[in-house]
C-alpha positions in Angstrom: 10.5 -89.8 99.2 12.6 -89.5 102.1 15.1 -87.1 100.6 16.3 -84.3 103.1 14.0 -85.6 105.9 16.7 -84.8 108.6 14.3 -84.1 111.2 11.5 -85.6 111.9 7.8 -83.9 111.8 6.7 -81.5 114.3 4.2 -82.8 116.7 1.9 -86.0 115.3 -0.8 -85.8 114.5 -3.0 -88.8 114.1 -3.5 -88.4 110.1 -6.1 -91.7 109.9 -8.6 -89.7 112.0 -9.1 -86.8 109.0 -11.4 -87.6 106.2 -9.6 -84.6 104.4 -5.7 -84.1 104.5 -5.2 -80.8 102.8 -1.5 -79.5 102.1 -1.3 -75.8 100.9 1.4 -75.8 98.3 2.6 -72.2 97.9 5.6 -73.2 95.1 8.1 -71.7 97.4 11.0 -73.5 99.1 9.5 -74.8 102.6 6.8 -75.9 100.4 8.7 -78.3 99.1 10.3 -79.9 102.0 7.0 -79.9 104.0 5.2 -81.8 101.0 7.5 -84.6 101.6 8.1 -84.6 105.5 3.9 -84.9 105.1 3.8 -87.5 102.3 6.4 -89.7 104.3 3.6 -89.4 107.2 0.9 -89.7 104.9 2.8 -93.0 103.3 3.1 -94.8 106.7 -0.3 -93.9 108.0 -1.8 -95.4 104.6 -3.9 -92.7 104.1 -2.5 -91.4 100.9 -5.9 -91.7 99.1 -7.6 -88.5 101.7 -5.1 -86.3 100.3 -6.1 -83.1 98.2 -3.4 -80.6 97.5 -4.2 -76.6 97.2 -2.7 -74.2 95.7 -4.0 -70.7 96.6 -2.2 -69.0 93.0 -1.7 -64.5 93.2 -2.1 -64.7 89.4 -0.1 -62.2 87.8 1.7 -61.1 91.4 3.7 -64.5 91.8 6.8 -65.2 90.2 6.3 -66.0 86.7 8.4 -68.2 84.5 11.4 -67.1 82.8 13.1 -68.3 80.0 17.1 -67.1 80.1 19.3 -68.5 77.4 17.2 -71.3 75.8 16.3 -72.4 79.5 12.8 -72.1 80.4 12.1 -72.0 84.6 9.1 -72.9 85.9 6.8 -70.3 87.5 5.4 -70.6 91.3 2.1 -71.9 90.2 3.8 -74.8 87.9 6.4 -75.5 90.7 3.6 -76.0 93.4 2.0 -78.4 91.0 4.9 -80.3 90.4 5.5 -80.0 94.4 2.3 -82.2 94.8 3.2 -84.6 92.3 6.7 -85.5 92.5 6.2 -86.6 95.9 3.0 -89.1 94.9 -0.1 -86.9 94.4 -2.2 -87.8 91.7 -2.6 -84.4 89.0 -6.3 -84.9 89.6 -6.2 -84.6 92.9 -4.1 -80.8 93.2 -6.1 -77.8 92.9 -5.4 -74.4 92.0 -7.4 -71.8 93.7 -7.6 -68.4 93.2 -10.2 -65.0 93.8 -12.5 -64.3 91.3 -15.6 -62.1 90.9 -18.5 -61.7 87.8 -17.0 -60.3 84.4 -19.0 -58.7 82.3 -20.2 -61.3 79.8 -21.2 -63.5 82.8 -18.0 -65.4 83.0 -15.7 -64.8 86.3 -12.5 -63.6 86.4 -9.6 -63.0 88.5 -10.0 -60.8 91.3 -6.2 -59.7 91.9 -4.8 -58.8 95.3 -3.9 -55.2 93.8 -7.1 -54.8 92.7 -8.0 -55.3 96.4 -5.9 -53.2 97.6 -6.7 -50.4 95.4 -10.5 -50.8 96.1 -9.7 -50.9 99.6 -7.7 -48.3 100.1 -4.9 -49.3 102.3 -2.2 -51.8 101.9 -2.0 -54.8 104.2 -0.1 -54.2 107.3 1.7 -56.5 109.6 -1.5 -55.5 112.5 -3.9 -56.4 109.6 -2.8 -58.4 107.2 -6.0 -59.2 105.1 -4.6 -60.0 102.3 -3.6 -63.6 104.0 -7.2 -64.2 104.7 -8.7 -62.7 100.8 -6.1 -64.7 98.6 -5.3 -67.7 100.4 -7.2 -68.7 103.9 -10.4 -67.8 102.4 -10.3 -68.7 98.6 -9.1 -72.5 99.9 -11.7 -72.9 102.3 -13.9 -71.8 99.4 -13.0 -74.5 97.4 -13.7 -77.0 100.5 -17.4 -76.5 101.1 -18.6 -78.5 97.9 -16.5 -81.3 99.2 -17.6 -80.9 102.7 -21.0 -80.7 101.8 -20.8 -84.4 100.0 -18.9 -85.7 102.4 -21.1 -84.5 105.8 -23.9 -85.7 103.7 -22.3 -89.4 103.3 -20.6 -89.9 106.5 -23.0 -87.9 109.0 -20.6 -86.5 110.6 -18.7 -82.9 110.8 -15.8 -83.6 108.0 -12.6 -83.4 109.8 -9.8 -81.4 107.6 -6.2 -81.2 108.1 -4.8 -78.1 106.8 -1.1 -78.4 106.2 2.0 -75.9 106.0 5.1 -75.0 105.6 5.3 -72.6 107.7 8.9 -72.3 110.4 9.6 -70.6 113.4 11.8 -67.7 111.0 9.9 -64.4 112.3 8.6 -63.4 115.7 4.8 -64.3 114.7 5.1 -67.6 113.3 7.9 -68.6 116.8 4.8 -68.3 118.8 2.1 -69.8 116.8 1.8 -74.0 117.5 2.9 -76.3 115.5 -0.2 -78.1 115.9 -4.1 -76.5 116.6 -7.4 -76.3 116.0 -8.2 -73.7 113.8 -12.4 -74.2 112.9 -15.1 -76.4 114.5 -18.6 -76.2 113.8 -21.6 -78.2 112.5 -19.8 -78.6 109.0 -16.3 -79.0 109.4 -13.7 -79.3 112.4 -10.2 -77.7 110.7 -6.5 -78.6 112.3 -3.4 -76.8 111.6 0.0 -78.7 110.7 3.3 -76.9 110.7 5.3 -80.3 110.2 8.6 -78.1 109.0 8.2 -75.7 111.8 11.7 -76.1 113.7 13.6 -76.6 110.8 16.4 -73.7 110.2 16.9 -71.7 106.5 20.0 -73.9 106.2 18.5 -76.8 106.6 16.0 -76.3 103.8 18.9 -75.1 101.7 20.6 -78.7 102.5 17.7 -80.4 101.4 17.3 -78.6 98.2 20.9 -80.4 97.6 19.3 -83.6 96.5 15.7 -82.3 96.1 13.9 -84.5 93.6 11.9 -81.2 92.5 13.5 -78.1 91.7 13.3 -74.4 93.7 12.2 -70.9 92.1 14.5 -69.4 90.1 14.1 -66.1 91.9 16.1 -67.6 95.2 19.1 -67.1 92.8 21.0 -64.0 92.2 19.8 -65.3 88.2 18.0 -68.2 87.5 19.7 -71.5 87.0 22.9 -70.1 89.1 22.1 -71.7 92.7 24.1 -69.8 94.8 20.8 -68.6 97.4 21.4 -65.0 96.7 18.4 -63.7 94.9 15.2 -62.8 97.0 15.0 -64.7 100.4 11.1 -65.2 100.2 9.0 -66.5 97.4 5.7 -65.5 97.9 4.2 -61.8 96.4 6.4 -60.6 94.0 6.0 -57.2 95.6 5.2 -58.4 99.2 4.7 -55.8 101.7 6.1 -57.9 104.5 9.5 -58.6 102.2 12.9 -57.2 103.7 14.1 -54.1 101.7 16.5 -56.2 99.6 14.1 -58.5 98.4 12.2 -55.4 97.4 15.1 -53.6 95.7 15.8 -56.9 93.4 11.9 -57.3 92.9 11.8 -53.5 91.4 14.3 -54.5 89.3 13.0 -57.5 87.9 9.0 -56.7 87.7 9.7 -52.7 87.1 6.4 -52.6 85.4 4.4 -54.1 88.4 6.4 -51.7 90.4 4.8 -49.1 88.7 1.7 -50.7 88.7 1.8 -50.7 92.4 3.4 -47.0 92.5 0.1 -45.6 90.8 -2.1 -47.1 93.4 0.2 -45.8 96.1 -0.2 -42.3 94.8 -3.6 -42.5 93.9 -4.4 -43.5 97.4 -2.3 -41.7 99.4 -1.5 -45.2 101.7 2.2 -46.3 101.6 3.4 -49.4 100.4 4.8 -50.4 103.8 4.6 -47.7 106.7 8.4 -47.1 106.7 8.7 -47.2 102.8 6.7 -45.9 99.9 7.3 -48.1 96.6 8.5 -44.8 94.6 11.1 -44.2 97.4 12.1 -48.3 96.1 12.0 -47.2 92.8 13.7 -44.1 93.2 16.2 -45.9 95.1 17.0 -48.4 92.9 17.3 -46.4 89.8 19.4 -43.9 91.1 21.2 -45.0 94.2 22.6 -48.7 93.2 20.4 -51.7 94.0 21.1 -55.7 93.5 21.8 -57.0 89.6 18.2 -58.3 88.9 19.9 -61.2 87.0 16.4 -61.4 84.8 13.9 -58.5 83.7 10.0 -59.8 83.7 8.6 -58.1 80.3 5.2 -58.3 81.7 3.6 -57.6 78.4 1.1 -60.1 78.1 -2.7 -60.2 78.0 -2.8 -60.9 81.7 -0.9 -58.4 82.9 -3.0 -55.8 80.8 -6.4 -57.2 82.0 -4.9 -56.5 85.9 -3.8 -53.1 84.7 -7.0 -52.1 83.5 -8.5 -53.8 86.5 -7.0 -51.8 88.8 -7.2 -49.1 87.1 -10.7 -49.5 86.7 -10.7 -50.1 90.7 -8.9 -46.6 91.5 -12.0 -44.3 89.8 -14.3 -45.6 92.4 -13.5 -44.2 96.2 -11.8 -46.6 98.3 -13.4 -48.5 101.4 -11.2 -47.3 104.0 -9.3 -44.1 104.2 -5.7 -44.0 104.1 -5.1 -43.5 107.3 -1.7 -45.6 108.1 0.2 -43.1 105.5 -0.7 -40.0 107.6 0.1 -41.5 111.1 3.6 -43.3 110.2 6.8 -42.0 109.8 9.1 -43.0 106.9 12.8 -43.7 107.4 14.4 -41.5 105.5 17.6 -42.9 102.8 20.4 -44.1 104.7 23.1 -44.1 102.1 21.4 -46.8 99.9 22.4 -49.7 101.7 20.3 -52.3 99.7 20.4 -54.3 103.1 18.2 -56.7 105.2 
């Protein structure tokens, strides 16, 4: 298990004193090295048997799997899973969480981050990034109040959690945030963070990827299976408003139907996909100004990606919660030549 641990954890956190140790699993690359930089911890504390893995899945928005010349690569959802239990979590004990709300025969079904967004009106922004809070932060604490309600109930106490991520000091808002705080106290649950991973570098999650006992997503490549690092640099949305212009460019070119998907609520609304960039600018760009080799073309043809088209469809006829006024005020940069860059 102690493959890549070049460092060790941030801060140290006294893991015996949680009655809930709770690693977020997102499927992407620090993911990986945190779940076994934690699981080393958890290994010498001897508290292996407190640990619940989450994954907070985007549904049809993550990466999906791929199959490229008889090769089939996992998808972000499958790689978390496999994240938790190549490094000693039991399957049982990982859960997959994601949004839903009442269908129509009673049943409940995904409630996609595009849907929200087109209900709402606006697309995240880096000053109000909600969608953080409705398909992750709040969908995982979600799934903790049945637990913490059995647990209060048998140890008559507050149930202390420790949330755990893979989260590094790579961008001006996660330098400043600690690698170690508390996050939620009151009479049901007292919630610490753990950024175990946070000082480590880019390259040195690359190096440990080397000898990695679990494999990365396919969409870090330039094409899947290749491993040369030069596909999209985050793993996260595949359309993620906070992803640098070239990780855009490369995801229009391998999703161009949820491109469009996200073009339509774009128009429709009036709000811009990013305040310096409208996604038909991206498209535009990349059909007709040059933009990376997509290596792989998503079909997206399948039943789920209909029922999020119709859903957000569905979402678009109803007027939107917020009016867009972030497209109005901001000024878009204009096309600087096409530079696919940074």
């Amino acid at each position: 298990m102690s493959s890549g641990t070049a460092h060790r954890p941030a801060c140290n956190p006294d893991l015996a004193s949680y009655d809930l140790l709770a690693p977020q699993l997102s499927g992407g690359k620090d993911s990986a090295v945190m779940n076994c930089v934690f699981m080393d911890a958890v290994a010498r504390a001897g508290v292996a048997d407190r640990v619940i893995s989450y994954h907070a899945s985007l549904d049809v928005l993550e990466w999906p799997a791929v199959v490229v010349d008889g090769v089939r690569y996992p998808g972000v959802s499958e790689l978390a899973a496999l994240q938790s239990a190549t490094f000693g979590i039991p399957a049982n004990r990982h859960v997959e969480v994601t949004r839903t709300l009442p269908a129509p025969d009673g049943t409940r079904m995904v409630h996609s981050l595009l849907t929200e967004m087109a209900a709402y009106g606006r697309f995240p922004r880096m000053g109000s990034p909600y969608c953080r809070k409705a398909a992750k932060e709040s969908v995982v604490s979600a799934a903790w109040t049945p637990l913490v309600t059995r647990m209060k109930r048998e140890l008559g106490h507050p149930v202390r959690i420790l949330k755990v991520m893979g989260l590094r000091s790579d961008g001006p808002d996660r330098k400043n945030r600690a690698a170690f705080r508390n996050i939620q106290t009151n009479s049901a649950r007292i919630v610490d963070e753990w950024l175990p991973i946070k000082e480590w570098s880019t390259a040195d999650v690359k190096a440990w990827h080397t000898t990695a006992p679990v494999p990365y997503s396919w969409t870090y490549d330039s094409a899947p299976g290749v491993g040369d690092w030069a596909g999209t640099s985050r793993c996260s949305c595949s359309l993620c408003v906070y992803a640098a212009r070239r990780d855009l460019l490369l995801s229009v070119g391998r999703r161009p139907r949820l491109a469009d998907l996200y073009a339509e609520v774009e128009q429709t609304r009036g709000d811009s996909f990013r305040a310096d960039w409208r996604i038909t600018d991206l498209i535009r760009h990349a059909k007709t100004c040059g933009a990376p080799d997509p290596g792989v073309i998503c079909a997206d043809d399948g039943p789920d990606f209909t029922a999020l088209q119709q859903q957000v469809r569905a979402a678009l006829q109803v007027e939107p919660r917020k009016e867009p006024d972030f497209a109005r005020r901001n000024r878009r940069l204009p096309c600087d030549g096409c530079t696919p860059s940074r």
